[in-house]
Every structure is written in structure tokens, then in C-alpha cells.
PLY file of the C-alpha trace (Angstrom):
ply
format ascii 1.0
element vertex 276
property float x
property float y
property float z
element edge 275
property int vertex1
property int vertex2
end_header
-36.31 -43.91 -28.30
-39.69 -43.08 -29.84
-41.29 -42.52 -26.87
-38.49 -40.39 -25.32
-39.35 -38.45 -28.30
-42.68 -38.03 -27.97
-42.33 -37.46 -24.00
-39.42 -34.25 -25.33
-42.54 -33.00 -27.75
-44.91 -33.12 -24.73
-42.29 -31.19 -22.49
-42.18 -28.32 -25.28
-45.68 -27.66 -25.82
-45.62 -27.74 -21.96
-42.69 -25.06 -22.00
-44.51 -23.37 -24.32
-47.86 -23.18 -22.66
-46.32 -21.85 -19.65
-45.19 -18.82 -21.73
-48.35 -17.43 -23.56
-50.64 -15.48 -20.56
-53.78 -17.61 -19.59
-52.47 -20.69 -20.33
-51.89 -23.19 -17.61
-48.80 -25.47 -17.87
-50.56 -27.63 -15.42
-53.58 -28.24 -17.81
-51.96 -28.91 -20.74
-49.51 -31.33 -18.70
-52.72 -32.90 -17.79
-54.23 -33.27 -21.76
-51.04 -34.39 -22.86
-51.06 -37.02 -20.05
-47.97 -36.84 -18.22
-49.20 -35.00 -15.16
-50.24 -37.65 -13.20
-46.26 -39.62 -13.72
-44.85 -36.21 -13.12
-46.41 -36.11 -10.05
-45.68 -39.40 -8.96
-42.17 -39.41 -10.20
-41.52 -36.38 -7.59
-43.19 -37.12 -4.80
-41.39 -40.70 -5.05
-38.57 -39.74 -6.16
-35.86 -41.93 -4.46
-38.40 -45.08 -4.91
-37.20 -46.06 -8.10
-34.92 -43.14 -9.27
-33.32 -44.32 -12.37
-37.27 -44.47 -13.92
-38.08 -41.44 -12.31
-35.04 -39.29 -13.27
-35.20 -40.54 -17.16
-38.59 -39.67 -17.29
-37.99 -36.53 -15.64
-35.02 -35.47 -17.42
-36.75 -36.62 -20.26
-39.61 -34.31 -19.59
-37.65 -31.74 -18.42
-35.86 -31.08 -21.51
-38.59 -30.31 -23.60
-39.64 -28.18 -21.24
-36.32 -26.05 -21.11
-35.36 -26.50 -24.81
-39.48 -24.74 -25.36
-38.78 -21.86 -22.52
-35.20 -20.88 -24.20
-35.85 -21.52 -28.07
-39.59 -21.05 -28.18
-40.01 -18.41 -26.03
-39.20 -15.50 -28.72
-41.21 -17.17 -31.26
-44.05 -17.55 -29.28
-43.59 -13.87 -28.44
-43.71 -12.77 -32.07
-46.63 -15.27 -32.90
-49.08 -13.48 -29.85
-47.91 -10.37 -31.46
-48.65 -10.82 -34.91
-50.76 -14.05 -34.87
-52.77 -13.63 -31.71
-56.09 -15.17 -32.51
-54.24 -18.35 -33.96
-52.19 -18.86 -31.53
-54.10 -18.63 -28.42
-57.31 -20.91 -30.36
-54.42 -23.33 -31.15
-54.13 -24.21 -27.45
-57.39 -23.25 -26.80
-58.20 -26.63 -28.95
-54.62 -28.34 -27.01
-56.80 -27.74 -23.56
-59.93 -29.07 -25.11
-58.41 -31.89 -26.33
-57.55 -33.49 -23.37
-60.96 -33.20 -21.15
-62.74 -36.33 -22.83
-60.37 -38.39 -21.27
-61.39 -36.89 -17.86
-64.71 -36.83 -18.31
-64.76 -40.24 -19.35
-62.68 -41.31 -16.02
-64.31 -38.66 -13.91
-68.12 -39.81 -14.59
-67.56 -43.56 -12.94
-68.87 -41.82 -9.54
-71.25 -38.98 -9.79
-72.18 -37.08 -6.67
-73.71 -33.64 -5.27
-70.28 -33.75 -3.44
-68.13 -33.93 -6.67
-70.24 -31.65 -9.09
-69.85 -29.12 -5.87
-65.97 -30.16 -5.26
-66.29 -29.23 -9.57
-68.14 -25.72 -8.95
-65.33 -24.43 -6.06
-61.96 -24.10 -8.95
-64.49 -23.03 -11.64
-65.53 -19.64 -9.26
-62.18 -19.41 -7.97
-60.45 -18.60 -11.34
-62.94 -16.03 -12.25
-62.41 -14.43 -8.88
-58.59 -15.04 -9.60
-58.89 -13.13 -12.96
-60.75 -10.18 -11.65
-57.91 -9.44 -9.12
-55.65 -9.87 -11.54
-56.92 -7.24 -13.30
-57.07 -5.18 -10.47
-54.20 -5.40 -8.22
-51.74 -5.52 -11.79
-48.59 -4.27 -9.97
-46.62 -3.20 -13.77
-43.15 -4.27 -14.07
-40.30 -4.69 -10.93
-36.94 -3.38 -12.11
-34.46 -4.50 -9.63
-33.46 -7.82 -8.79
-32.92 -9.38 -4.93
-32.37 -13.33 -4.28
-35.00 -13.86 -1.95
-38.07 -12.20 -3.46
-36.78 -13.86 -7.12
-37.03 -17.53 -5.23
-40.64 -16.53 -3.52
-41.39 -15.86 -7.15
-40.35 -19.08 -8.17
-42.35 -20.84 -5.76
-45.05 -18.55 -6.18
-45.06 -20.44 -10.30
-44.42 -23.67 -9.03
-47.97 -23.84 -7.48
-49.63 -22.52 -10.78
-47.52 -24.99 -12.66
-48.44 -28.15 -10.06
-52.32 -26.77 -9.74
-54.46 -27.08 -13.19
-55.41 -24.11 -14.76
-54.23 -21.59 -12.96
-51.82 -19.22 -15.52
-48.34 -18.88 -14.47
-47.88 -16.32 -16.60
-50.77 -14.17 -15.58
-49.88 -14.35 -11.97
-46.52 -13.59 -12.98
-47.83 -10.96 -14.60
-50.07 -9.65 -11.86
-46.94 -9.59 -9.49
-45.18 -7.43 -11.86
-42.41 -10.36 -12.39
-42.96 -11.57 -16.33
-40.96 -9.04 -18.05
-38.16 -9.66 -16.32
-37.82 -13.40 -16.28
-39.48 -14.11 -19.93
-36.81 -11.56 -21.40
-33.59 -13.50 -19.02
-34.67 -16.36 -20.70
-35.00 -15.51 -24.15
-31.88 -13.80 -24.07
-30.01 -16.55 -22.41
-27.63 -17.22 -25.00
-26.64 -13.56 -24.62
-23.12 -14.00 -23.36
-23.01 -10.00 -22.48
-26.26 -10.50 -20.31
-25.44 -13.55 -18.81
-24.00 -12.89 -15.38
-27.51 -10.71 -15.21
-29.67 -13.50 -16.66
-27.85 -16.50 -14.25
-28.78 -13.80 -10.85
-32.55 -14.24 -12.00
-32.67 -17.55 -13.06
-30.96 -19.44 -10.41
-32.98 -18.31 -7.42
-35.84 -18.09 -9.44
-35.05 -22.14 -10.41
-34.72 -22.70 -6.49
-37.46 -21.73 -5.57
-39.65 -23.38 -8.32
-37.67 -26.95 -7.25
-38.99 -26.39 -3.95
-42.76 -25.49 -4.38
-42.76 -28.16 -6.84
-40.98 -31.07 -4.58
-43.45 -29.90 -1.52
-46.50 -29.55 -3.34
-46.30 -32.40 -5.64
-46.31 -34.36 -2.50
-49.62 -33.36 -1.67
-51.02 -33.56 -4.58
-49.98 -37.65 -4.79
-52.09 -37.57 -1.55
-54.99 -36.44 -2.93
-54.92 -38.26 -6.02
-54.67 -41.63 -4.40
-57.12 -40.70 -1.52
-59.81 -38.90 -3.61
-58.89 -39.31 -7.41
-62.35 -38.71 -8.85
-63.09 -35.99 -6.37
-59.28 -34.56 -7.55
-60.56 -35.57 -11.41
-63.89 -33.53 -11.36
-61.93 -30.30 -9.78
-59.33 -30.59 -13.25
-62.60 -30.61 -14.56
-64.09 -27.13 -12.89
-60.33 -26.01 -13.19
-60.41 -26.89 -17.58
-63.85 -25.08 -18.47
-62.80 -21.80 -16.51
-59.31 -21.52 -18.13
-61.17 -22.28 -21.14
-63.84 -19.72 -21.31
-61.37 -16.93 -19.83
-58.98 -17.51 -22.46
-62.15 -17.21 -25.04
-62.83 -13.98 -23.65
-59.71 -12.40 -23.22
-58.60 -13.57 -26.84
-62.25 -12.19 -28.40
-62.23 -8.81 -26.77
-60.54 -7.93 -30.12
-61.69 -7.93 -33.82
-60.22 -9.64 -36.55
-60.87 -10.51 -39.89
-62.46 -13.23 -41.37
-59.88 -14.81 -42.84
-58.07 -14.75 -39.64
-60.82 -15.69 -37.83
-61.37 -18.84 -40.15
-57.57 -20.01 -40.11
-57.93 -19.82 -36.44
-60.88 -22.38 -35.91
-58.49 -24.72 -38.35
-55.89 -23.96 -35.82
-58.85 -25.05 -33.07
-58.92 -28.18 -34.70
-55.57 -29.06 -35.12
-54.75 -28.64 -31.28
-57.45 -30.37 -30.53
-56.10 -33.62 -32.74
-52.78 -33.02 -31.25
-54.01 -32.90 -27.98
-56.11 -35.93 -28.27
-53.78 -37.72 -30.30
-50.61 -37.28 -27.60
-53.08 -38.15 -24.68
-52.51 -41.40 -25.91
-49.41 -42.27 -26.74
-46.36 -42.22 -24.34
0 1
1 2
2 3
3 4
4 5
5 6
6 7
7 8
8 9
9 10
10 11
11 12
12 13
13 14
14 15
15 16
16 17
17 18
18 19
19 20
20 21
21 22
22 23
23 24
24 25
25 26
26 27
27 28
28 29
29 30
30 31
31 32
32 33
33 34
34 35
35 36
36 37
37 38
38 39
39 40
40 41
41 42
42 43
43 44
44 45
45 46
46 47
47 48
48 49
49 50
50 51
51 52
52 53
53 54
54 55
55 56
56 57
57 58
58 59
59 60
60 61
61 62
62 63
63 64
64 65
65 66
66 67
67 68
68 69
69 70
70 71
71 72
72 73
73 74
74 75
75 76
76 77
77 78
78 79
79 80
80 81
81 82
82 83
83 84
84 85
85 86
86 87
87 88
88 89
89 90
90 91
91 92
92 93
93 94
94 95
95 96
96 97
97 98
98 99
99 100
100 101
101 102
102 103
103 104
104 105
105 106
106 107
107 108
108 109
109 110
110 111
111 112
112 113
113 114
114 115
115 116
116 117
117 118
118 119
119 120
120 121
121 122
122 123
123 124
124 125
125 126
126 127
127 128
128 129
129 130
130 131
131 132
132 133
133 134
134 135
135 136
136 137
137 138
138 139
139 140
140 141
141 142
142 143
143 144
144 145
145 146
146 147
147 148
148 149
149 150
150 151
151 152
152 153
153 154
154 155
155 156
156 157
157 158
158 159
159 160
160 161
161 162
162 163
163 164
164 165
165 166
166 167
167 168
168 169
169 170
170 171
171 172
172 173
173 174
174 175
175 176
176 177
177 178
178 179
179 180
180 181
181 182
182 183
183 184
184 185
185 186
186 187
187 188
188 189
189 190
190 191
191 192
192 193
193 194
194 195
195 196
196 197
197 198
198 199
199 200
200 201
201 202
202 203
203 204
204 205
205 206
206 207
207 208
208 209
209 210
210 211
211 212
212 213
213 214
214 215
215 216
216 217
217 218
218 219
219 220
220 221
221 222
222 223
223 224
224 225
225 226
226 227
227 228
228 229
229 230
230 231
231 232
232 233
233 234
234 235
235 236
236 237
237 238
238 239
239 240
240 241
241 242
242 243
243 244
244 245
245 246
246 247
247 248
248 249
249 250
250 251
251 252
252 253
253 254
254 255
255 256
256 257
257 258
258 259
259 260
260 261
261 262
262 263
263 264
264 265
265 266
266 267
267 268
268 269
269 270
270 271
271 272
272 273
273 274
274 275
């Protein structure tokens, strides 16, 4: 029971995570350590599916219970409490990357530090077209494009450190899904809310059952190779989420509860990564 408990935790500040803009789902799945099981637990599935499915569901509920209860809280803390929050799992992210390192460093190579190098650019070059190509906000809603967009998240949320939410964002799709589900319990809105969410849901099942088969590949052929590129994929998100969240200015005391804050996720982090 405990560690269905702990495993329901995990899935929230996953939920969470995959809320606040700039923070990967992925990553934080991976410094909580679940990401590897999750992964596995797709891809083989009907191997052992009572296991699978309980740790799934398991999983999974977090997850949804963070998305639908958490989501408006989180949305008043990045509007009030920005610097806090976002340094909270700043410190979540950091937390889990000794455990990587220290699996990750068994085989150093050109080929690896390289393999390292290719995520790390590729999220900066990410973020500048983000920037760039932001498309604002879509109004309507059509069945096909919503389940695109859902597959479309899926990959962010298999791939470390790639943002859900800012691609989301980028594609002009946030608004309108973060608000369906934070108003879920809206029984005015639902029919509304239910023609976004279900084809949205589809098409997140099937980017995630297709490319969580690859990525069991990859971690049994190559696992340090896959190891060092979490790596490259961590320090990017990292230092783009440090200077997104410092363009501002803040006060000191703000600034001071904040690096507590650090701290804190960082023990939480490290602390989770090794239980359950």
C-alpha cells in the first residue's frame, strides 16, 4: 500500500510538471524514477499485464488526480509565486541527475559526450522557434487536429526535457486544453470539455504506445548512449528554465524563500528517486 502511495505522489508531481511551461514531464518522470518501468510497462504491455496495468493505473492516477485538482493551483502559484514555484522544480529536475551521472559515467566516450552535445543544442534551437513561430491561441475545436495535438504531447511527454506545455503553447493549443481540464467538474461545460479531451486523450494513447516502443529499443540496445542524451536533455531544460524564470526581478525576500524552495525539491527529488 505504501508504495502505491508513493508511486500516486510521483504521478502528481508528474501531472503537475506537465502543467507549468518549461517543464518536462518526461524529466521529472525520469528523477523520480519511474520512467524507465513506464516505459517498459507499455511497450510490454500484454507480457505480464496484471503488473503492468497496477503500476500503470497506479501511476496514472496521480497523474490525472494532479492535471484536474492541481492544475488551478498551480495556475495561481506561477501567477503570484512565480520565482518559487518554477526554482521548486528547478531543484525536482536537479535532483534526479546524480543518479544518471553516476550510471551514465561506467562508459565514457567521444561518441557519448557527442551523442550528450546533439539534445543539449537541439532544445536551445527548440526554444528560439518557439519564440518565434508562437501561433497565439486556436478558438475552435475539430477531432482530428485535437488528436494530432495529443500525439504531438505524447512525444514531449515520452522524450526528456522537451516542455509539453511550451510546444503546446507554441502551437497555439494550451489555453484551450489547460482551461477543459481545470474546469472539468463544470457540469455546464462538460459536453464542451469531453469534445477536447477525448480526442485529445486518443491521440496521446497512441504517440505514447508507438513511441514508448522505441524508446525500450534504445534503452536495451544503447542504455548509456540513451543515459548521457537524458543527460544533454537535463542541463538544457535546466538552464532555459533559469533564464526564462530570471528575466524578471524580485525581491530579496522572494528571492531567498525561493533557493529554500531549490532545496527542498531537490531533497524531494533525491529522496523519491529512491524509494518505490
Amino acid at each position: 500500500m505504501k508504495e502505491k502511495l508513493i508511486l500516486i505522489l510521483k504521478g502528481i508531481i508528474i501531472g503537475a510538471g506537465k502543467i507549468i511551461p518549461g517543464v518536462s514531464g518526461g524529466m521529472l518522470a525520469i528523477t523520480l524514477n519511474v520512467y524507465d518501468r513506464a516505459i517498459k510497462s507499455i511497450s510490454n504491455f500484454f507480457k505480464n499485464v496484471k503488473e503492468n496495468f497496477t503500476f500503470l493505473f497506479t501511476l496514472g492516477i496521480g497523474i490525472l488526480l494532479s492535471i484536474l485538482s492541481v492544475s488551478k493551483l498551480i495556475e495561481y502559484t506561477l501567477d503570484n509565486y512565480y520565482l518559487p514555484t518554477m526554482l521548486l522544480f528547478i531543484g525536482m529536475i536537479i535532483g534526479g541527475i546524480p543518479s544518471i551521472v553516476n550510471e551514465a559515467k561506467q562508459e565514457k566516450s567521444l561518441k557519448n559526450i557527442i551523442i550528450m552535445l546533439i539534445p543539449f543544442i537541439l532544445i536551445f534551437i527548440l526554444s528560439i522557434t518557439s519564440n518565434i513561430f508562437n501561433m497565439g491561441s486556436v478558438k475552435g475545436v475539430k477531432v482530428i487536429p485535437m488528436i494530432l495535438i495529443g500525439i504531438v504531447d505524447a512525444i514531449t511527454m515520452i522524450i526528456p526535457g522537451i516542455s509539453g506545455t511550451a510546444i503546446l503553447m507554441m502551437l497555439g493549443y494550451y489555453d484551450i486544453i489547460i482551461s477543459s481540464f481545470s474546469s472539468f467538474t463544470n457540469l455546464s461545460l462538460l459536453s464542451y470539455n469531453l469534445s477536447i479531451i477525448i480526442p485529445f486523450g486518443i491521440g496521446m494513447i497512441i504517440g505514447v504506445i508507438t513511441l514508448s516502443k522505441i524508446i525500450n529499443y534504445l534503452l536495451n540496445k544503447y542504455r548509456i548512449s540513451c543515459l548521457y542524451a537524458i543527460i544533454g536533455f537535463s542541463i538544457s531544460s535546466i538552464l532555459l528554465l533559469l533564464i526564462e524564470t530570471l528575466k524578471n526581478n524580485y525581491y530579496i525576500g522572494e528571492v531567498l524563500i525561493s533557493l529554500v524552495l531549490l532545496v527542498v525539491g531537490y531533497f524531494i527529488s533525491s529522496r523519491l528517486d529512491k524509494v518505490g
